[in-house]
BASE-771016 format. One record per residue (C-alpha): residue number from 1; residue in three letters; z, x, y. Coordinates in steps of 0.2 Angstrom, whole numbers, plus 5000, padded with zeros to 4 digits. Layout:
REM BASE-771016
<kolse num="NUM" residuo="ALA" pz="Z" px="X" py="Y"/>
...
This chain:
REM BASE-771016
<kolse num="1" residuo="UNK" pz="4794" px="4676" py="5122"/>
<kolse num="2" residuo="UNK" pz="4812" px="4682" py="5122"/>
<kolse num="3" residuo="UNK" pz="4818" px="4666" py="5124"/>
<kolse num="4" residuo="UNK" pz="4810" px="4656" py="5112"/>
<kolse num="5" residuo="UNK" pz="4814" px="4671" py="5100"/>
<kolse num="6" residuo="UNK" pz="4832" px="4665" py="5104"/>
<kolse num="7" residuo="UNK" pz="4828" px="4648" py="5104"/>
<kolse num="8" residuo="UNK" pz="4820" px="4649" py="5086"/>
<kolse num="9" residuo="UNK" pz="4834" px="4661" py="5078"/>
<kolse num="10" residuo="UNK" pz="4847" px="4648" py="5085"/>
<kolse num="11" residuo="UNK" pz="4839" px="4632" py="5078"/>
<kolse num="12" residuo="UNK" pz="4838" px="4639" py="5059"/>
<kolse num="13" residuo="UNK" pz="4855" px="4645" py="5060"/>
<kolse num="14" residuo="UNK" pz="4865" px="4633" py="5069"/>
<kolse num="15" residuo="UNK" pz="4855" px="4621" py="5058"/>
<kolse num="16" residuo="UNK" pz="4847" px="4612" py="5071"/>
<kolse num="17" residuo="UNK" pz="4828" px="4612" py="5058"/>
<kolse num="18" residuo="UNK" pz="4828" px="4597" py="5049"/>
<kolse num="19" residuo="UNK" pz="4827" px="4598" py="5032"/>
<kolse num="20" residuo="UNK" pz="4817" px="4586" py="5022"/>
<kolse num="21" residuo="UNK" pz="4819" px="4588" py="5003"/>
<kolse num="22" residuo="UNK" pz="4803" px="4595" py="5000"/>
<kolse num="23" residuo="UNK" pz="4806" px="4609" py="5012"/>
<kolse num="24" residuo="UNK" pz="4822" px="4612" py="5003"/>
<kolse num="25" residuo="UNK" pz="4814" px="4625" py="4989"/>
<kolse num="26" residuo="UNK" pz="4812" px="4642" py="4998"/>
<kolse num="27" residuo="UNK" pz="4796" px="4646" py="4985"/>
<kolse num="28" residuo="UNK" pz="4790" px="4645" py="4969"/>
<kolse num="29" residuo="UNK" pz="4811" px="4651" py="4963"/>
<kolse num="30" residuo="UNK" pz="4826" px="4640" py="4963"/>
<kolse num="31" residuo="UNK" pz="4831" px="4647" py="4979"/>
<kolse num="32" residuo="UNK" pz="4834" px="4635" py="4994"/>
<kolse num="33" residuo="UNK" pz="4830" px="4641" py="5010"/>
<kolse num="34" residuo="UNK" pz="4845" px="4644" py="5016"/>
<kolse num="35" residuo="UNK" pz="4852" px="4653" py="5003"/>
<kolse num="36" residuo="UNK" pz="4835" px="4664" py="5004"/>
<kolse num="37" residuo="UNK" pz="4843" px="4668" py="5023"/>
<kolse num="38" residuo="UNK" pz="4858" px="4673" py="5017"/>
<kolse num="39" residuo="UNK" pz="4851" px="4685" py="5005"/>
<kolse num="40" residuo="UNK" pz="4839" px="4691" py="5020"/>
<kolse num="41" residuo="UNK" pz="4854" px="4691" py="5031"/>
<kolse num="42" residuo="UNK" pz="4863" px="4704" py="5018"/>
<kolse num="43" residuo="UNK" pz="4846" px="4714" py="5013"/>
<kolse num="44" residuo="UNK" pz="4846" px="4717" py="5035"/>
<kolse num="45" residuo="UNK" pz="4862" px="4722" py="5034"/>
<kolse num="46" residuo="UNK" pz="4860" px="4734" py="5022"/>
<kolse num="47" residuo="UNK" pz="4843" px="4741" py="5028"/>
<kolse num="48" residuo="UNK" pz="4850" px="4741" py="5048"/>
<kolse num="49" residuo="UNK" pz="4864" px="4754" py="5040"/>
<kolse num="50" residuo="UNK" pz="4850" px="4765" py="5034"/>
<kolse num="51" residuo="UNK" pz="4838" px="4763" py="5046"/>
<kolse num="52" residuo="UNK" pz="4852" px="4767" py="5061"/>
<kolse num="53" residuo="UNK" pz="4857" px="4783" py="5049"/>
<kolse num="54" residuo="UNK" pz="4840" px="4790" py="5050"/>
<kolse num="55" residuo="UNK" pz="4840" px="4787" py="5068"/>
<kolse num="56" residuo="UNK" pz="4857" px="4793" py="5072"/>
<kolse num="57" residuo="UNK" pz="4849" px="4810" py="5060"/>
<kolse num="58" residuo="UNK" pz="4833" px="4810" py="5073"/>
<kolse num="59" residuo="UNK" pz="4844" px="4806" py="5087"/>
<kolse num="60" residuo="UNK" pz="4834" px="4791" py="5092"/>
<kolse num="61" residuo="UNK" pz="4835" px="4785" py="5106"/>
<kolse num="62" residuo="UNK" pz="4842" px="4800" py="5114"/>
<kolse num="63" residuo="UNK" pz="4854" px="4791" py="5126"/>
<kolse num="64" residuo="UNK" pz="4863" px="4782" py="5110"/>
<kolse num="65" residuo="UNK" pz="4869" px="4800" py="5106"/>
<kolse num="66" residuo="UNK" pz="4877" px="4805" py="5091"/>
<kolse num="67" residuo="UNK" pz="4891" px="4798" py="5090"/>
<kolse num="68" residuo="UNK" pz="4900" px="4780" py="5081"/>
<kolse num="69" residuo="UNK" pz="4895" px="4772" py="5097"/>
<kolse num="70" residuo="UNK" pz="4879" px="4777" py="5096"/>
<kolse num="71" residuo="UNK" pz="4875" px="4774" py="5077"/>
<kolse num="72" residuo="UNK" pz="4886" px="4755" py="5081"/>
<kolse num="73" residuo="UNK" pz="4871" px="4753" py="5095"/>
<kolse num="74" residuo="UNK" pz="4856" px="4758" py="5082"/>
<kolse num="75" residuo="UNK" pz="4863" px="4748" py="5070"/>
<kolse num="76" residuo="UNK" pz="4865" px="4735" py="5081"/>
<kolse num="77" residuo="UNK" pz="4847" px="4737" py="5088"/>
<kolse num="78" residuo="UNK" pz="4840" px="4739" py="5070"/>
<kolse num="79" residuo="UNK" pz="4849" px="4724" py="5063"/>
<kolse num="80" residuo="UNK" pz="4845" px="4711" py="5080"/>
<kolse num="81" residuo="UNK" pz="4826" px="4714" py="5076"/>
<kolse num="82" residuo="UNK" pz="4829" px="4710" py="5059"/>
<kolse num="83" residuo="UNK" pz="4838" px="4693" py="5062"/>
<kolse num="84" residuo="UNK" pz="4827" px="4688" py="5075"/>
<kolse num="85" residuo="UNK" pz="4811" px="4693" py="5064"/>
<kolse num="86" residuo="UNK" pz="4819" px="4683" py="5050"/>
<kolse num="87" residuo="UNK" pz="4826" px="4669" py="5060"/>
<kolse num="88" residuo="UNK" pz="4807" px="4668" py="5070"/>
<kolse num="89" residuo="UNK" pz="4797" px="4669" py="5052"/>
<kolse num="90" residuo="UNK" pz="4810" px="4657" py="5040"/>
<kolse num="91" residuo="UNK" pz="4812" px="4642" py="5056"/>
<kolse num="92" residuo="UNK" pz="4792" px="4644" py="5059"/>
<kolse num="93" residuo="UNK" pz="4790" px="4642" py="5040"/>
<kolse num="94" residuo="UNK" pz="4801" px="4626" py="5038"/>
<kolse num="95" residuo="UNK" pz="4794" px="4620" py="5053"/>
<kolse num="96" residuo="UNK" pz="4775" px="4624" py="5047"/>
<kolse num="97" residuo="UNK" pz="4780" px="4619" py="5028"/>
<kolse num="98" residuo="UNK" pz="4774" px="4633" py="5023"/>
<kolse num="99" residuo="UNK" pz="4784" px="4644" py="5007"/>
<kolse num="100" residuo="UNK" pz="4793" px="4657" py="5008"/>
<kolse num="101" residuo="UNK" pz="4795" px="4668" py="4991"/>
<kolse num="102" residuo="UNK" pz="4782" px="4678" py="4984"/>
<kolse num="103" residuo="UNK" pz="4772" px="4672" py="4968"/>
<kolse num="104" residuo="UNK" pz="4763" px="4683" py="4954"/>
<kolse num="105" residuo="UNK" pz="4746" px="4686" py="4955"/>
<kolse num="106" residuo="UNK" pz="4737" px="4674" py="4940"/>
<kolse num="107" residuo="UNK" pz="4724" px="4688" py="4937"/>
<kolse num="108" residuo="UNK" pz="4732" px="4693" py="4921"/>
<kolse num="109" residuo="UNK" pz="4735" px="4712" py="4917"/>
<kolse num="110" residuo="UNK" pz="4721" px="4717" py="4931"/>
<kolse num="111" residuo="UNK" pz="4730" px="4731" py="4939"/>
<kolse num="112" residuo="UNK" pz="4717" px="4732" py="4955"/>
<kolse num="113" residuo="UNK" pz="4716" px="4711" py="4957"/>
<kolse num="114" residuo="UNK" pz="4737" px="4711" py="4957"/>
<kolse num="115" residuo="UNK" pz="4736" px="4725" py="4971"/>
<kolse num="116" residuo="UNK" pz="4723" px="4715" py="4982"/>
<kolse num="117" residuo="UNK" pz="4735" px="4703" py="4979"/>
<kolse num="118" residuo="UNK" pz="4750" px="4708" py="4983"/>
<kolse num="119" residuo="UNK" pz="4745" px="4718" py="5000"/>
<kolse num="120" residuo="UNK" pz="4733" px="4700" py="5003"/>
<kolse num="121" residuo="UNK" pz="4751" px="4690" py="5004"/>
<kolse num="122" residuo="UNK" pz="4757" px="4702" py="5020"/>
<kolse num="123" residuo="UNK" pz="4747" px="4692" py="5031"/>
<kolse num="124" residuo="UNK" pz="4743" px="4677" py="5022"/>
<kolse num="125" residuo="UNK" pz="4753" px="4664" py="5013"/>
<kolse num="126" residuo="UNK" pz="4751" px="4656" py="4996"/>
<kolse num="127" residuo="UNK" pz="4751" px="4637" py="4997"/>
<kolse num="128" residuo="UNK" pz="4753" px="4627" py="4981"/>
<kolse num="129" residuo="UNK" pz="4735" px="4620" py="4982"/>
<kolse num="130" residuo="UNK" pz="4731" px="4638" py="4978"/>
<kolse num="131" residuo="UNK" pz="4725" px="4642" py="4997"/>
<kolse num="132" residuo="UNK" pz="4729" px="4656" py="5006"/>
<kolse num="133" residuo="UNK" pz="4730" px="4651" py="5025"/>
<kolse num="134" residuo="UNK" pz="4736" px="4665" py="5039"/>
<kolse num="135" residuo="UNK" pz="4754" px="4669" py="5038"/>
<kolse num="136" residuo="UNK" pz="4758" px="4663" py="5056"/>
<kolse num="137" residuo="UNK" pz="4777" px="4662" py="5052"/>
<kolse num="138" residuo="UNK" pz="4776" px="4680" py="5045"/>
<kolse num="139" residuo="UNK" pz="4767" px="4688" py="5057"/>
<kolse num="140" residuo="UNK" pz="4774" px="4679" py="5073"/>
<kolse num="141" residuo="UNK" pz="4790" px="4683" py="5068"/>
<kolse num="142" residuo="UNK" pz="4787" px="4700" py="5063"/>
<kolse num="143" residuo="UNK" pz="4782" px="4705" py="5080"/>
<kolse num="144" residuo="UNK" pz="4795" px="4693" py="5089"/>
<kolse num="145" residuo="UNK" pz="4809" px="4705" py="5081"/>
<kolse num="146" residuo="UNK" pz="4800" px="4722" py="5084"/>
<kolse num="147" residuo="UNK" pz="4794" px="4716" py="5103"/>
<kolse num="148" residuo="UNK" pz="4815" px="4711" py="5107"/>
<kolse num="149" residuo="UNK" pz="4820" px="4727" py="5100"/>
<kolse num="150" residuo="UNK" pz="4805" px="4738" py="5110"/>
<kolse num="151" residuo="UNK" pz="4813" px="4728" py="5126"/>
<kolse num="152" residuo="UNK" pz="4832" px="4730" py="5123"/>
<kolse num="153" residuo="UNK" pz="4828" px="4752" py="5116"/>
<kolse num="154" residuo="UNK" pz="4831" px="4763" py="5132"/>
<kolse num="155" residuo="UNK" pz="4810" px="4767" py="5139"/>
<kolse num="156" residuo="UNK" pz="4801" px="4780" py="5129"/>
<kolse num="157" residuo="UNK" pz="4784" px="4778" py="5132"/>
<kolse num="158" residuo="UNK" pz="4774" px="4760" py="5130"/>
<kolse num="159" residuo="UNK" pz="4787" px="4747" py="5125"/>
<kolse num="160" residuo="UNK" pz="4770" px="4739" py="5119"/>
<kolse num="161" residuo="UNK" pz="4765" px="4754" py="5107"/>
<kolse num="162" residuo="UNK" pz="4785" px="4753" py="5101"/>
<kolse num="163" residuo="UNK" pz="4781" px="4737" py="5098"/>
<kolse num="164" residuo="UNK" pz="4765" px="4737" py="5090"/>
<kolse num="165" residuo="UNK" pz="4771" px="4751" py="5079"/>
<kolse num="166" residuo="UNK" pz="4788" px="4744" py="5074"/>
<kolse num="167" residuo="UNK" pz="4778" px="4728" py="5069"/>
<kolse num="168" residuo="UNK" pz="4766" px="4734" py="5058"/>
<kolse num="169" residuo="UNK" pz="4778" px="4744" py="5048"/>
<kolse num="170" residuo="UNK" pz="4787" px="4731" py="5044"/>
<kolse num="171" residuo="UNK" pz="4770" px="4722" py="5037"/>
<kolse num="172" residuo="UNK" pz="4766" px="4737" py="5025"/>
<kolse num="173" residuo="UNK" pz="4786" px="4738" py="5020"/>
<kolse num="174" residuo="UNK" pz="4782" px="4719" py="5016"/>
<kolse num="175" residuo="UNK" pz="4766" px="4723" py="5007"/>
<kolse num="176" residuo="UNK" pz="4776" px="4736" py="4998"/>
<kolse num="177" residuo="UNK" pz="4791" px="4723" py="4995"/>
<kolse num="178" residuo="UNK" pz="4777" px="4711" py="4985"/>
<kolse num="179" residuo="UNK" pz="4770" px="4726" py="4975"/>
<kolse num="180" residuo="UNK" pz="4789" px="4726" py="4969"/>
<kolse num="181" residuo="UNK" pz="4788" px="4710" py="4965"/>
<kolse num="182" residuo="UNK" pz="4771" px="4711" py="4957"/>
<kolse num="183" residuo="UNK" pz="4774" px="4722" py="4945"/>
<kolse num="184" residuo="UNK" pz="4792" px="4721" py="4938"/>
<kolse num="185" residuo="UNK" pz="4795" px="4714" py="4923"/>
């Protein structure tokens, strides 16, 4: 798994994907895809720095210690199973043409229909034709990321529950993400 975590995160950044043109538009937005991994590649940055704050405040994991080189450790644990999480889901969703942005609910102003919604696209995506298929990019690469990072943290317990636990966060963070989007203006 580990290595084709690598294998995937390499391809999409070394540009090793093909691109055909229709797979150029990153979602419903005028984003390409790549430029979408760039943004995601500064928002990982930016969250890794918080994330690795809060852990260097928990002292977490407790052999990083709290010092610079241990908060440079958690960040860099924090931001590795961000890239490979991102690198996992974007190259699966070229490979699998499957869209990466998140689109409005069409239910109009129906507050509970745009929260089904919302938390509906964490685990599934919205295809043009109006189907909503598993997310297998998503979730695969959610768990790729958080199953690297559980294998590289000192042991503490089940690497698998680290895992497990890590991943699923990061799903309902997503849900949260496309409630965001949902209801801003």
């Amino acid at each position: 798994m580990r290595r084709l975590t690598l294998i995937c995160a390499a391809a999409l950044t070394l540009g090793a994907v093909p691109r055909a043109d229709a797979q150029l538009q990153a979602g419903y937005d005028t984003v390409t895809r790549w430029s979408r991994v760039e943004r995601n590649v500064a928002y990982g940055a930016a969250m890794a720095t918080l994330y690795s704050a809060y852990d260097q405040l928990r002292d977490d994991p407790s052999e990083w210690e709290r010092t610079w080189d241990g908060y440079g450790k958690r960040y860099a644990s924090n931001f590795g199973e961000f890239i490979i999480q991102e690198g996992v889901t974007d190259g699966l969703s070229v490979l699998m043409h499957r869209p990466q942005g998140y689109r409005k609910c069409n239910c109009g102003t129906n507050t509970g229909k745009r929260i089904g919604y919302a938390w509906k696209n964490v685990v599934t995506d919205q295809m043009p034709n109006g189907s909503h298929p598993i997310a297998w990019p998503r979730l695969i690469g959610t768990f790729a990321g958080s199953t690297a990072q559980a294998a590289w943290r000192p042991n503490h317990g089940s690497r698998y529950n680290i895992a497990i636990t890590n991943g699923v966060t990061s799903l309902a963070i997503g849900g949260l993400i496309n409630m965001w989007y949902e209801f801003r203006k």
